[in-house]
N, C-alpha and C positions, 0 to 999 in steps of 0.2 A: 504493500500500500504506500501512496505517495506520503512525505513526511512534510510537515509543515517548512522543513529547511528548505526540502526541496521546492515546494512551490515557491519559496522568496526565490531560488534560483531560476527559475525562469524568466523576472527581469532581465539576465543576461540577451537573452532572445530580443526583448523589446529594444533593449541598447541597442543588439545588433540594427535592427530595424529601424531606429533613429539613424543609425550612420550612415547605412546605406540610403534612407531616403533624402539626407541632406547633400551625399554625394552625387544621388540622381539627378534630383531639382536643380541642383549646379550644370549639370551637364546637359539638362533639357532645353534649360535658358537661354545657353552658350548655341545651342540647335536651334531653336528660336531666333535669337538674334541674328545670325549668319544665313538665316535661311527666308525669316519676314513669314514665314507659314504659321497660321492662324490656326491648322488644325496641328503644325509641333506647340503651338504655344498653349493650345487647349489640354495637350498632353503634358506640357509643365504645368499646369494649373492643378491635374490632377496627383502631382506629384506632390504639389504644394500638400494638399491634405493628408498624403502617404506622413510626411514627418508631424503633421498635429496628431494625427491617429495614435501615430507608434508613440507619441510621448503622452497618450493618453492611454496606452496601453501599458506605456511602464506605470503610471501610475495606478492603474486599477490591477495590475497584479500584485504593486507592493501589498494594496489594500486587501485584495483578494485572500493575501498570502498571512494577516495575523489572524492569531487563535482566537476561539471565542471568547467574549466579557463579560462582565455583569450588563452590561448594555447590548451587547449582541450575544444572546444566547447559541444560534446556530452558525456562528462565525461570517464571518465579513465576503464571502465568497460570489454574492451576486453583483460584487462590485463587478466582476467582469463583463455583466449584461449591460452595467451604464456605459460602459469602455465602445461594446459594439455601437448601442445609439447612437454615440456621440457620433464615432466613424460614420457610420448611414446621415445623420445628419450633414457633417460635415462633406460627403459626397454629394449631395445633394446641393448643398450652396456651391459645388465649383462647376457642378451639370449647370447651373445657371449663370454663371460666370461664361460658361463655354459659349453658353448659347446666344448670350448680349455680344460678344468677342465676333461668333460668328456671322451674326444678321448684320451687324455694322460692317464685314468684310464684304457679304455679296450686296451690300448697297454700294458702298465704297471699293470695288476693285485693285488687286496691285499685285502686281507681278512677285514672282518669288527671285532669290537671289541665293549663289552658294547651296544650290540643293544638295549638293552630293555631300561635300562635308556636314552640314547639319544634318542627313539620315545616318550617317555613318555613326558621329556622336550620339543621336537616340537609339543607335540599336546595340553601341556600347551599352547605355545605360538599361535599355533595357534585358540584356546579359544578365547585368548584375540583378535587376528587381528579381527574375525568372529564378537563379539559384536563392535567395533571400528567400523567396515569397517559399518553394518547395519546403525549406527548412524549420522556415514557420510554420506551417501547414501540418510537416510530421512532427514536430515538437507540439502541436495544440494536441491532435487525436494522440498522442502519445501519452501528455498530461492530463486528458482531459479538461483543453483550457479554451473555451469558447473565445479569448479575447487573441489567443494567437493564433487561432484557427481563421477568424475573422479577419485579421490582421494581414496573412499568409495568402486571403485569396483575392482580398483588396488588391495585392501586388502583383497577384496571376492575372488578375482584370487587367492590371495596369499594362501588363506584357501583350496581351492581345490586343489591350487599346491600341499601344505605339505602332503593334506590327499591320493593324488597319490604316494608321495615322502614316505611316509609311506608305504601304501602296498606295495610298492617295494621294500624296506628295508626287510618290517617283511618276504615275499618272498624268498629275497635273506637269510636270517637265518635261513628258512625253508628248501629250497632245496640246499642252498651250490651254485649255480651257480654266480658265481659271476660278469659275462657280464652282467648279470639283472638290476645292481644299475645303470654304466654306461648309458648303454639302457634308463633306466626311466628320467634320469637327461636330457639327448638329449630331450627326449619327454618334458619336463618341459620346455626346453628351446625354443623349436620351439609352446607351445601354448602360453609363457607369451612376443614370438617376436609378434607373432599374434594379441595379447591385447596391445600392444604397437604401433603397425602398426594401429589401426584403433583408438585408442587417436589421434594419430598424424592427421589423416584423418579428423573424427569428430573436430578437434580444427581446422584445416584446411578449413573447411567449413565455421566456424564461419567467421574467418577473412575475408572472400570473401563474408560477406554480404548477406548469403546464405535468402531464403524468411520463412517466419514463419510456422511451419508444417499446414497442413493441420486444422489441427482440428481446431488452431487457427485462421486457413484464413476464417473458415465455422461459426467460429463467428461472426466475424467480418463484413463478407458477412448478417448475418441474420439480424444485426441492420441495416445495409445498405437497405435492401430490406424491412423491415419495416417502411421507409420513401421514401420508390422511388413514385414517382406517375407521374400522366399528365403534371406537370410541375416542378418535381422534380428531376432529373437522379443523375447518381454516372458514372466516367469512369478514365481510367490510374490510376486504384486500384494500389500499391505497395506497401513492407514491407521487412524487414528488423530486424535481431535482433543482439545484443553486447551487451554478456556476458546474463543477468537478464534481457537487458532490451529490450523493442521492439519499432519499429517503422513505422508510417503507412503516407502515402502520398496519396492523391486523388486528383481529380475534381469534385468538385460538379454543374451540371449544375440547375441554374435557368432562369425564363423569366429576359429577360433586363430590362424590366420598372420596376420590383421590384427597390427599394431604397437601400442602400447601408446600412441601419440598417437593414432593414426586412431581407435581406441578410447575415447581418451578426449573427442574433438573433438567424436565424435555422443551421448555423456554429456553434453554441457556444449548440445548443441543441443536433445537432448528435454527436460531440464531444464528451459531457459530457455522451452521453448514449456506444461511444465505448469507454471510458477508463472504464467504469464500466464495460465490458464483458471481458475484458483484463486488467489484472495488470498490471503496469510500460510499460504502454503502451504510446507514445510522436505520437500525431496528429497533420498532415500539412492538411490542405483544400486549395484549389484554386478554388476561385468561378468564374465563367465564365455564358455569358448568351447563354440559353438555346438553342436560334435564330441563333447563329454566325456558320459560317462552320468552324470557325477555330477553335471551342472551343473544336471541336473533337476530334484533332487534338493531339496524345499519345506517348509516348516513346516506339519506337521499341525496339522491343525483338533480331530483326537481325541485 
């Protein structure tokens, strides 16, 4: 199971991600300038947010990463759901950045200048997002870290942006039309609102306590039913996850005349057999006896 140390060390990751994105934005700019393309400049725009992101990302995992308090019982762990909105939102304000950038281009027409060198420099730069973003990516599903997962695919967008933002460029030096650059920057800006709109969403669901995907619930469920029997049940299954970490609540029914150790002995054994199917995983049991009609008795759904 991952350790509280180790979560603080995943900051590292987010640093990495600051430096790389302040190396990029340098390098897109420098592509921009030498080349007058509105849609490389829509692509430093987006780069612009890659470095608020990731230092929005170091900060929600420092937070993410302390123990519980007298003020946070369940520990500080959905900070990493603020971390994603921020990013969705912040995508969102440069999709409209892009898109004012653009309309004032195809009203205002102007030739591009130094194509070659400015694609050469964004497709350095985008090198470096493509290995970054991969890293981040297997380091979030690794740690189970929604904010570098997030983080990781902001910067895959980012690679596919440039390499659309490119063939339109090299396009526009090929045929002379020069509405084309405009054209492609609009298109850039309406698929990285799109990847911002649904961060927003997916962070969105977290906060609402959304239940564990399936695959996990089918775990969970299978230790369960490897101890049900004639005098054993399970019911008002529930679940729950924040940030990494998950959460599961039950009733377990047994007979009444059992003793409140023997009771408590096979609590303490299905326990320990669903935290082993599940990492960072936090079990509640409520034992009830098996006889009572009240013990039936569940949290509605309506």
């Amino acid at each position: 199971m991952t350790t509280t140390a180790t979560r603080a060390d995943l900051t590292r990751y987010a640093l990495l991600s600051i430096v790389a994105s302040i190396v990029v934005i340098v390098m897109k700019v420098v592509a921009w300038r030498v080349s007058g393309s509105v849609g490389l400049l829509s692509d430093a725009a987006e780069s612009t947010v890659n470095v608020v992101a990731a230092i929005g990302a170091f900060v929600a995992l420092r937070v993410a990463s302390r123990p519980a308090d007298a003020d946070h019982n369940f520990g500080h762990t959905k900070a990493e759901y603020f971390s994603a909105v921020f990013e969705g939102v912040m995508i969102v304000v440069a999709s409209a950045f892009i898109i004012v950038a653009a309309v004032d281009r195809l009203l205002n027409p102007s030739g591009l200048e130094s194509v070659g060198l400015g694609l050469a420099i964004s497709v350095a730069a985008t090198v470096i997002n493509a290995v970054v973003g991969l890293v981040l990516i297997r380091a979030g599903r690794a740690h189970r870290s929604l904010t570098l997962e997030a983080d990781g695919k902001h910067l895959m967008t980012d690679v596919w942006t440039t390499a659309g933002v490119v063939l339109g460029v090299l396009l526009v030096a090929l045929t002379g039309w020069l509405p084309l650059d405009p054209l492609i920057a609009i298109a850039v800006a309406l698929n990285i609102l799109f990847v911002g709109g649904r961060l927003v969403w997916q962070s969105g669901a977290g906060l609402m306590d959304t239940a564990l995907p399936d695959d996990d619930r089918a775990a969970l469920d299978a230790v369960l039913d490897r101890w049900r029997a004639d005098d054993v049940d399970f019911h008002d299954v529930r679940t729950r996850e924040a940030g990494h970490e998950r959460f599961l609540q039950l009733h377990m029914l047994v007979p009444g005349e059992w003793s409140v150790q023997r009771g408590h002995d096979l609590v303490e054994r299905v326990e320990r057999e669903l935290v082993e199917a599940l990492d960072h995983l936090h079990v509640t049991i409520h034992l009830e006896p098996i006889g009572d009609p009240r013990a039936y008795e569940s949290w509605r759904l309506d």
